[in-house]
PDB file of N, CA, C and O in Angstrom, chain B, residues numbered from 101:
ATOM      1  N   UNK B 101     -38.290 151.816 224.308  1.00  0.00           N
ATOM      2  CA  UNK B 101     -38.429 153.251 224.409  1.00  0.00           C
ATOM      3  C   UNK B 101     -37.632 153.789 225.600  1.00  0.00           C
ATOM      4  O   UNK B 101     -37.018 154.816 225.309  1.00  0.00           O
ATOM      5  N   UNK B 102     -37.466 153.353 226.923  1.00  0.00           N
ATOM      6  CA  UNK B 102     -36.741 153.791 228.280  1.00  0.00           C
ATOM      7  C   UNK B 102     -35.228 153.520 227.483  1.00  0.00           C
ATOM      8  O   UNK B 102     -34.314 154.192 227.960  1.00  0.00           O
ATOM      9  N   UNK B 103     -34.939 152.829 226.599  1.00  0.00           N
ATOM     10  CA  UNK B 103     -33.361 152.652 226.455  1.00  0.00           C
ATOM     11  C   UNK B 103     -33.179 154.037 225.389  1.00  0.00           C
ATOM     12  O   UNK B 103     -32.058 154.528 225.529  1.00  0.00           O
ATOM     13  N   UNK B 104     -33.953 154.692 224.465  1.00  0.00           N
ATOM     14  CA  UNK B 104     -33.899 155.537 223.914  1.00  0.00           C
ATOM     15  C   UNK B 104     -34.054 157.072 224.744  1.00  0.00           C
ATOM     16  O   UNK B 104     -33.437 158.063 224.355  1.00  0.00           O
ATOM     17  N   UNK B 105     -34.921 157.090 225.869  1.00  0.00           N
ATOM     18  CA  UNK B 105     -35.155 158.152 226.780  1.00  0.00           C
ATOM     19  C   UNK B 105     -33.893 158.432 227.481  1.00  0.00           C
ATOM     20  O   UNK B 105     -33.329 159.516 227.628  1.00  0.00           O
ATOM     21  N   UNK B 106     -33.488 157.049 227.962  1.00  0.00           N
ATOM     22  CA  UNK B 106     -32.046 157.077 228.777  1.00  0.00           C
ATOM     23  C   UNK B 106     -31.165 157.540 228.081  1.00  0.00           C
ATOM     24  O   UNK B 106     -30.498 158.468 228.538  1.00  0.00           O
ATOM     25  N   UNK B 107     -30.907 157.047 226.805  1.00  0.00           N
ATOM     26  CA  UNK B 107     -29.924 157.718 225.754  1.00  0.00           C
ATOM     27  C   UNK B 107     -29.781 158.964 225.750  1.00  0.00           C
ATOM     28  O   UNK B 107     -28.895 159.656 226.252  1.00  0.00           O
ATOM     29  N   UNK B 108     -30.965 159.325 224.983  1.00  0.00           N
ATOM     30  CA  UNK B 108     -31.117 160.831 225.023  1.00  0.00           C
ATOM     31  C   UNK B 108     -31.312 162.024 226.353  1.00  0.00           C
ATOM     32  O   UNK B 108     -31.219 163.250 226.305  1.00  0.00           O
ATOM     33  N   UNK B 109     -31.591 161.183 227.423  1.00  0.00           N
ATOM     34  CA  UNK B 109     -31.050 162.296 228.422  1.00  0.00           C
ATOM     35  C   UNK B 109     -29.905 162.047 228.993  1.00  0.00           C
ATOM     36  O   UNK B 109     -29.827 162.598 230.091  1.00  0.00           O
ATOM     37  N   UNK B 110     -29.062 161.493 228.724  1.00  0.00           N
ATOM     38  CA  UNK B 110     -27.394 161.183 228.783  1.00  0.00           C
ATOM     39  C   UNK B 110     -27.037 162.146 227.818  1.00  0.00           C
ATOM     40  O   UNK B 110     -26.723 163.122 228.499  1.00  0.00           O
ATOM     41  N   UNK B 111     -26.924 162.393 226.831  1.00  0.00           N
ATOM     42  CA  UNK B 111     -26.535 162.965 226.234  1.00  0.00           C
ATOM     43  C   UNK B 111     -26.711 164.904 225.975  1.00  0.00           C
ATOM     44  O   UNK B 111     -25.912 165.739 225.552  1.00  0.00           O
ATOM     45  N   UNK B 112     -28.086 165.002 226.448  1.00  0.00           N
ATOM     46  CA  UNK B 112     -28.329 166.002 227.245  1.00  0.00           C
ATOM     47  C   UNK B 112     -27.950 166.319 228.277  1.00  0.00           C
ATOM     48  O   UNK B 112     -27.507 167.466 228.317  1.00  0.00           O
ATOM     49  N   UNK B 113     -27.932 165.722 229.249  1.00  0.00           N
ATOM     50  CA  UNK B 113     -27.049 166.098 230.221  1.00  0.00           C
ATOM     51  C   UNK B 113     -25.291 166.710 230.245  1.00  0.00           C
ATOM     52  O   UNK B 113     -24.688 167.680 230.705  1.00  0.00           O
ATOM     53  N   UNK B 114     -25.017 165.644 229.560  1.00  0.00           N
ATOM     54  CA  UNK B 114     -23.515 166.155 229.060  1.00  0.00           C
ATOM     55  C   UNK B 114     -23.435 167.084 228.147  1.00  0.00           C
ATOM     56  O   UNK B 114     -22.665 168.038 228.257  1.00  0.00           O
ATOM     57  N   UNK B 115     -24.161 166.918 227.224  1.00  0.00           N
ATOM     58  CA  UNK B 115     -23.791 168.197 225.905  1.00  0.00           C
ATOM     59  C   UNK B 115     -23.854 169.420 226.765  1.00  0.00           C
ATOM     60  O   UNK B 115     -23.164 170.187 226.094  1.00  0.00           O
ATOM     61  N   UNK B 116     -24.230 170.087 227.802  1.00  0.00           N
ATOM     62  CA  UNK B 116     -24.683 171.194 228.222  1.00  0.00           C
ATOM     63  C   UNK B 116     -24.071 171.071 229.905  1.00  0.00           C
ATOM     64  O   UNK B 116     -24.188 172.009 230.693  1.00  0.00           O
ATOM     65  N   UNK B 117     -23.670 170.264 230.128  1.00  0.00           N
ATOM     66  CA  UNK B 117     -23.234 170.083 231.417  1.00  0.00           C
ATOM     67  C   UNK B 117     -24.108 170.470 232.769  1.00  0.00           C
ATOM     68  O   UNK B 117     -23.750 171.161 233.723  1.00  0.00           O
ATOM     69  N   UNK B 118     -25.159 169.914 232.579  1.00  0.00           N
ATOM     70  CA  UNK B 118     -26.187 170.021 233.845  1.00  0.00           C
ATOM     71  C   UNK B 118     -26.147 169.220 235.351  1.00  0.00           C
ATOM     72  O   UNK B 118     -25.520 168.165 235.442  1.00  0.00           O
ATOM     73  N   UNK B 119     -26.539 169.536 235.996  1.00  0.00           N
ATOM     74  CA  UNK B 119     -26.456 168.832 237.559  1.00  0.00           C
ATOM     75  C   UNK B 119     -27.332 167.694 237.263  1.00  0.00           C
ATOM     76  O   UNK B 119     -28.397 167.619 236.650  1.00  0.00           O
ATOM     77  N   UNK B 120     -26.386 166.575 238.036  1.00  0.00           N
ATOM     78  CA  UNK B 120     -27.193 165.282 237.720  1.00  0.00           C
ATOM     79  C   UNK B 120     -28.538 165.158 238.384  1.00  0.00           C
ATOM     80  O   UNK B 120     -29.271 164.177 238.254  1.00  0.00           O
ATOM     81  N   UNK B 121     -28.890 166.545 239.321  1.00  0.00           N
ATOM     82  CA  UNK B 121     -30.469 166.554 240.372  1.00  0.00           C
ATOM     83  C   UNK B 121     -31.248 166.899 239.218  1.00  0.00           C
ATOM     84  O   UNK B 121     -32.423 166.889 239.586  1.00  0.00           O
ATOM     85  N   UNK B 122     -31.151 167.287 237.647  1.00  0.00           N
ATOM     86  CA  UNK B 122     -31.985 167.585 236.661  1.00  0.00           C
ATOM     87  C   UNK B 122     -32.748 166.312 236.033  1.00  0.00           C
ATOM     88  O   UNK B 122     -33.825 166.270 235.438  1.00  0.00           O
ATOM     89  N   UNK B 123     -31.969 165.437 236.311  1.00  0.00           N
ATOM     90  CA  UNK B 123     -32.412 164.349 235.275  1.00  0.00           C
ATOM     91  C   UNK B 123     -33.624 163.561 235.332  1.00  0.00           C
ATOM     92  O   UNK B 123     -33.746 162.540 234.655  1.00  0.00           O
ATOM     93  N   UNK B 124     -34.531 163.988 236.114  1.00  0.00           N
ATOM     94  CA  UNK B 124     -35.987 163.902 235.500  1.00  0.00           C
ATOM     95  C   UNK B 124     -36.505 164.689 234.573  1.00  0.00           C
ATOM     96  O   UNK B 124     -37.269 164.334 233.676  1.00  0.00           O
ATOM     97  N   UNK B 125     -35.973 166.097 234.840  1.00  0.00           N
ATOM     98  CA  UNK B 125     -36.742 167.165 234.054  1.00  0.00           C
ATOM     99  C   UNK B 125     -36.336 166.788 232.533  1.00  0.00           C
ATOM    100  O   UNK B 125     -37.094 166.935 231.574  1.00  0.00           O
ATOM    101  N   UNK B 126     -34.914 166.236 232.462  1.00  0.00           N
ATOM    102  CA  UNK B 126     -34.335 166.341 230.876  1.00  0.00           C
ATOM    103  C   UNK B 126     -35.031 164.962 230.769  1.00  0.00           C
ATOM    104  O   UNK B 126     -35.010 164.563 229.605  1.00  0.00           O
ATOM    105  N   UNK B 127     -35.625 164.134 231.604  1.00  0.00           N
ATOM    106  CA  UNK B 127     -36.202 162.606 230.416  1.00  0.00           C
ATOM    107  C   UNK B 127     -37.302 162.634 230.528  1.00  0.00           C
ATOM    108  O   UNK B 127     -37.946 161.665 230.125  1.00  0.00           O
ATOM    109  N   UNK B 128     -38.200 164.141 231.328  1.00  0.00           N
ATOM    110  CA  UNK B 128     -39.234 164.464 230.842  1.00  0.00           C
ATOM    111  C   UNK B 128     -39.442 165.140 229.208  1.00  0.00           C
ATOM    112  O   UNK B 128     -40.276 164.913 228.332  1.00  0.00           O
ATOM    113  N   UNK B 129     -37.965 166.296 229.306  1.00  0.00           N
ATOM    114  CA  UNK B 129     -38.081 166.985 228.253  1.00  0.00           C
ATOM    115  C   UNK B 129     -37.776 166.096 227.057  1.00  0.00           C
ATOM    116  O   UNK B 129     -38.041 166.548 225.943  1.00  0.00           O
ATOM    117  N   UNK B 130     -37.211 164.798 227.172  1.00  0.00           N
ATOM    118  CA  UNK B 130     -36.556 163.563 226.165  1.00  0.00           C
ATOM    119  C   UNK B 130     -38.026 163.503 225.732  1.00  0.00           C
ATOM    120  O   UNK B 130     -38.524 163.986 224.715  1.00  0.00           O
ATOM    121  N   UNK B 131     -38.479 162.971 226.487  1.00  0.00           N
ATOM    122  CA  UNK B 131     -39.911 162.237 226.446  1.00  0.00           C
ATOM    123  C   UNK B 131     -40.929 163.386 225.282  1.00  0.00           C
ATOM    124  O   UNK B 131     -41.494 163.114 224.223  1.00  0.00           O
ATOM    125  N   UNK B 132     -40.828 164.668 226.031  1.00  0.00           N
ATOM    126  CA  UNK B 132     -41.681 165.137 224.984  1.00  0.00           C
ATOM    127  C   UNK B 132     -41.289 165.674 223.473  1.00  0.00           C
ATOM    128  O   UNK B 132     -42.090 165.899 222.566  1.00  0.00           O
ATOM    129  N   UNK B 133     -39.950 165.812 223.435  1.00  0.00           N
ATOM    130  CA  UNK B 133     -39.283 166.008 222.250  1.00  0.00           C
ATOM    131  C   UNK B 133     -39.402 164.750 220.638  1.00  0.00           C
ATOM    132  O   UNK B 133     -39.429 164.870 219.413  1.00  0.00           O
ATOM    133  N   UNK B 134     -39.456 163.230 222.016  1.00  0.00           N
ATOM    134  CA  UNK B 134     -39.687 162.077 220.991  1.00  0.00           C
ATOM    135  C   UNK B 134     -41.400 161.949 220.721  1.00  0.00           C
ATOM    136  O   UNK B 134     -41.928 161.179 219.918  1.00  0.00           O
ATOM    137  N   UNK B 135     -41.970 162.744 221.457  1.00  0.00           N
ATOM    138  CA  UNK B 135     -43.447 162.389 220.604  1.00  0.00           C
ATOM    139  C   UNK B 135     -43.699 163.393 220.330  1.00  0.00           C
ATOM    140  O   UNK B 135     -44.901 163.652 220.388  1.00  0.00           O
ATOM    141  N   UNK B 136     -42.780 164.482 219.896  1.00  0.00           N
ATOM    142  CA  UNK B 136     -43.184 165.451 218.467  1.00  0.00           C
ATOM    143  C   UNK B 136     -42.194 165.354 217.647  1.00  0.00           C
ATOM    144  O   UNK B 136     -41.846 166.362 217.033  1.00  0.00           O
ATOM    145  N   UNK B 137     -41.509 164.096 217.452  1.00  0.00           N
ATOM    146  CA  UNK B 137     -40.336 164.082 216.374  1.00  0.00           C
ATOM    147  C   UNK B 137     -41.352 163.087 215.213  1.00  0.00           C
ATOM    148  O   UNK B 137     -42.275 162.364 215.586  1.00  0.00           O
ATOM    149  N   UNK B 138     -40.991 163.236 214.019  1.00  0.00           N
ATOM    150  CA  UNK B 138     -41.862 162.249 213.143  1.00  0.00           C
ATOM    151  C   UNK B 138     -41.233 160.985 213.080  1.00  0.00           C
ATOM    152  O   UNK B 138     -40.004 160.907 213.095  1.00  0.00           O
ATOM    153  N   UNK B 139     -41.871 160.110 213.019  1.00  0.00           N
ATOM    154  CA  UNK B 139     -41.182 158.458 213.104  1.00  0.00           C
ATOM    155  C   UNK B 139     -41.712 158.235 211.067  1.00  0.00           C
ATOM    156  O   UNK B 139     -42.529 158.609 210.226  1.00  0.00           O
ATOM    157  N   UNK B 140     -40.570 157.405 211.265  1.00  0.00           N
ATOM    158  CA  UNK B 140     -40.682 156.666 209.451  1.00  0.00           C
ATOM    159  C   UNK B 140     -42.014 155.541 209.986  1.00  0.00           C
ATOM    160  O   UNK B 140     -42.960 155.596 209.199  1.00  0.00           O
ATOM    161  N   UNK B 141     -42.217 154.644 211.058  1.00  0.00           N
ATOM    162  CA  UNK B 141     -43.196 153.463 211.211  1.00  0.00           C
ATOM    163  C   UNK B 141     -44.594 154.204 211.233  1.00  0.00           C
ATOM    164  O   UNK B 141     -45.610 153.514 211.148  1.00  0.00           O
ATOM    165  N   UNK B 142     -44.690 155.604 211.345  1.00  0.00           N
ATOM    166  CA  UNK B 142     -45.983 156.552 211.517  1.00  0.00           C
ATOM    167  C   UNK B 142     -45.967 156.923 210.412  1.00  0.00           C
ATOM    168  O   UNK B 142     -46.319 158.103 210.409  1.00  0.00           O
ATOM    169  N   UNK B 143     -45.768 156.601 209.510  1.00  0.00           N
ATOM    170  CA  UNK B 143     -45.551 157.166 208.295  1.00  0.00           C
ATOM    171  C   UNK B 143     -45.461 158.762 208.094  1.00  0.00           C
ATOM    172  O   UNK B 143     -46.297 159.535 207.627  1.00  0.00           O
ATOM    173  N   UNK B 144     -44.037 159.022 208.654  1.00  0.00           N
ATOM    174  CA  UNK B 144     -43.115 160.355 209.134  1.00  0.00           C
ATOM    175  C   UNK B 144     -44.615 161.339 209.750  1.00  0.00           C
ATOM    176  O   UNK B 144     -44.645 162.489 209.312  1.00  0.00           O
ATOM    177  N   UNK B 145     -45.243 161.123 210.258  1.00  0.00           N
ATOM    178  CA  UNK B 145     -45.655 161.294 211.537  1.00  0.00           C
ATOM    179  C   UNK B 145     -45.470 161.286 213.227  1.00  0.00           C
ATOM    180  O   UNK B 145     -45.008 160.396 213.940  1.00  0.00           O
ATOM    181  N   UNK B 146     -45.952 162.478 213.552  1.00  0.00           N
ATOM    182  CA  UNK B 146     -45.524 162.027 215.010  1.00  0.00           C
ATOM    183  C   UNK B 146     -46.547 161.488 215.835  1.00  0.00           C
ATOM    184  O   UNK B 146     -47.747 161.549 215.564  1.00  0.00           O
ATOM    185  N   UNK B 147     -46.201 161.114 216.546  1.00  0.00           N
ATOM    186  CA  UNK B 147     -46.648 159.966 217.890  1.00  0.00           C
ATOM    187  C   UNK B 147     -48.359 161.080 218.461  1.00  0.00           C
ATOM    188  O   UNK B 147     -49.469 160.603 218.697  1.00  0.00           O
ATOM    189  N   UNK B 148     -48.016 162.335 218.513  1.00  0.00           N
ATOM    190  CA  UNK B 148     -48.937 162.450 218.960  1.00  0.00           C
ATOM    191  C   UNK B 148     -50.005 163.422 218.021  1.00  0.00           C
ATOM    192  O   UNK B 148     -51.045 163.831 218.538  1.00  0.00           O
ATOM    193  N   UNK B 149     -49.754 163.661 216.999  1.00  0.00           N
ATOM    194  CA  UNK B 149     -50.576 163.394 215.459  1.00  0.00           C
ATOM    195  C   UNK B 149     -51.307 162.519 215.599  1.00  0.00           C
ATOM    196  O   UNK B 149     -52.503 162.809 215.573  1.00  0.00           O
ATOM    197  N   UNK B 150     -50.973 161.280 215.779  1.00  0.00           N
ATOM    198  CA  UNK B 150     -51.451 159.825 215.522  1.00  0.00           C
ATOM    199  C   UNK B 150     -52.381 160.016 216.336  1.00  0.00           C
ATOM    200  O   UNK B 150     -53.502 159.850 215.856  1.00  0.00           O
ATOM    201  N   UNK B 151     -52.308 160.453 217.934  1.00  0.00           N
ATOM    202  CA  UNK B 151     -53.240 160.114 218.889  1.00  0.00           C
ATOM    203  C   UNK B 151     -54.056 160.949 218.949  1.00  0.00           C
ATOM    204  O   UNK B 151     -55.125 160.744 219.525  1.00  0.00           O
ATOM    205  N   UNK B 152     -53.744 162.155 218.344  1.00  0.00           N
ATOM    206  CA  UNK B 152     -55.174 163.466 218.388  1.00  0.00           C
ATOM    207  C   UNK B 152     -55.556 163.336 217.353  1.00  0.00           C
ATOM    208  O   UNK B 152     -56.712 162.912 217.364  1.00  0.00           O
ATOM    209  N   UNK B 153     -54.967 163.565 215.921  1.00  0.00           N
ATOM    210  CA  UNK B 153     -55.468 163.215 214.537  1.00  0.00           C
ATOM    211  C   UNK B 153     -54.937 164.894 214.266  1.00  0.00           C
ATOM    212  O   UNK B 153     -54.852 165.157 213.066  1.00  0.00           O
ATOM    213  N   UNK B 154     -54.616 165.915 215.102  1.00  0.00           N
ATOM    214  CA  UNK B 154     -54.202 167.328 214.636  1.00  0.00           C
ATOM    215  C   UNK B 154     -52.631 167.354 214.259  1.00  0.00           C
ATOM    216  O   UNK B 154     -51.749 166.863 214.963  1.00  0.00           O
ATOM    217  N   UNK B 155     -52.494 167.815 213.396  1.00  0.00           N
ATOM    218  CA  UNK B 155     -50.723 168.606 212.750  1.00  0.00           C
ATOM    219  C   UNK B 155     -50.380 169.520 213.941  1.00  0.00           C
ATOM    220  O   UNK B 155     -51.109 170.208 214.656  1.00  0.00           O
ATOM    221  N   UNK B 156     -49.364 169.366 213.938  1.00  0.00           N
ATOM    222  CA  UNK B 156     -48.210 170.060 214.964  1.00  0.00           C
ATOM    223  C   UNK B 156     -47.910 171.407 214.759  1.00  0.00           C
ATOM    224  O   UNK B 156     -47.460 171.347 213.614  1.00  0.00           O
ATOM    225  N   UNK B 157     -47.865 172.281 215.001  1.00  0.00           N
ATOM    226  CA  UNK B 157     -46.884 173.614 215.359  1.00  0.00           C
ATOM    227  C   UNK B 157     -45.940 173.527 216.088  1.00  0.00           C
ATOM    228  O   UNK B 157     -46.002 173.382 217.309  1.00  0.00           O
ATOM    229  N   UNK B 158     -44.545 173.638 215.151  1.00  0.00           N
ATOM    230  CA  UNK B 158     -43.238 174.016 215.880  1.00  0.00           C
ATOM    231  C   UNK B 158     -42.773 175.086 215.908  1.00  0.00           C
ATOM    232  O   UNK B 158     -41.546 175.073 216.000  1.00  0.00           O
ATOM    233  N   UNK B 159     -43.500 176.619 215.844  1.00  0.00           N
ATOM    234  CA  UNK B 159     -43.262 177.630 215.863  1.00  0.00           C
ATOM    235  C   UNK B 159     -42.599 177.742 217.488  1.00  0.00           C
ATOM    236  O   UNK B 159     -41.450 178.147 217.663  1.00  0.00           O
ATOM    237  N   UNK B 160     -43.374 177.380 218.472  1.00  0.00           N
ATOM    238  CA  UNK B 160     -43.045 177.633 219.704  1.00  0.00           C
ATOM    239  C   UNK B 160     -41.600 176.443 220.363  1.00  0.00           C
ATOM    240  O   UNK B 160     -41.458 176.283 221.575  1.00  0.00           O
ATOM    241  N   UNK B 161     -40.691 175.748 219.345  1.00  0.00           N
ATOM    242  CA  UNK B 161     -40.383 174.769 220.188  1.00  0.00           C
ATOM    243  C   UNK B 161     -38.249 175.982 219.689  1.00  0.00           C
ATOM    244  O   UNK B 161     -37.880 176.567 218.670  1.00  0.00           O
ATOM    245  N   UNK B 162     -37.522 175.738 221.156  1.00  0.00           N
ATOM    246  CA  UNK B 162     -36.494 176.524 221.002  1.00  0.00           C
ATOM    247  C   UNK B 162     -35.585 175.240 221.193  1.00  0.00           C
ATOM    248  O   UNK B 162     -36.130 174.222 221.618  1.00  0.00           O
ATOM    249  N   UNK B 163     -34.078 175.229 220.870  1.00  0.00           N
ATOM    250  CA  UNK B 163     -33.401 174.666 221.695  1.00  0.00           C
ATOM    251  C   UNK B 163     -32.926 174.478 222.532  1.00  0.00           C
ATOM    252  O   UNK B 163     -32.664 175.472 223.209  1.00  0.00           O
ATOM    253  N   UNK B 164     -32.513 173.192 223.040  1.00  0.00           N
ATOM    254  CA  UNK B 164     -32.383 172.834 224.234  1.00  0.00           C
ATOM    255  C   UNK B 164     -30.961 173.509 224.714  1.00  0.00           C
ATOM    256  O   UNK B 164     -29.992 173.315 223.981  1.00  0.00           O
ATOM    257  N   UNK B 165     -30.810 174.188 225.749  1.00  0.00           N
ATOM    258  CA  UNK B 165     -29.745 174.569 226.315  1.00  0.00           C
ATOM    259  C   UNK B 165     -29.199 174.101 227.703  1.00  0.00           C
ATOM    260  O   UNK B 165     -28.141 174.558 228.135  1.00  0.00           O
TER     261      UNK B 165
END
């Protein structure tokens, strides 16, 4: 999972060109983006579905800029 967090805030970082003093906040924001994404092993569920047992609202989620 840290090799997937790292990934994805590498790539955040660059797509948008942020100061490298951000990069907790973006592998915080990694972090919470991958446990509301649905996984195929959750049976396309997300991570934290699984752990509350409640469905998600993505009304409130914007992109990342």
């Amino acid at each position: 999972m840290n090799k997937t967090l790292m990934e994805r805030a590498r790539s955040m970082l660059s797509g948008v060109r942020l100061a490298p003093e951000l990069w907790a906040e973006v592998v915080e924001t990694a972090c919470y983006r991958v446990n509301k994404s649905p996984s195929s092993t959750l049976e396309d569920k997300t991570p934290q579905e699984v752990w509350t047992g409640k469905k998600l609202s993505f009304t409130s989620e914007g992109i990342w800029m």
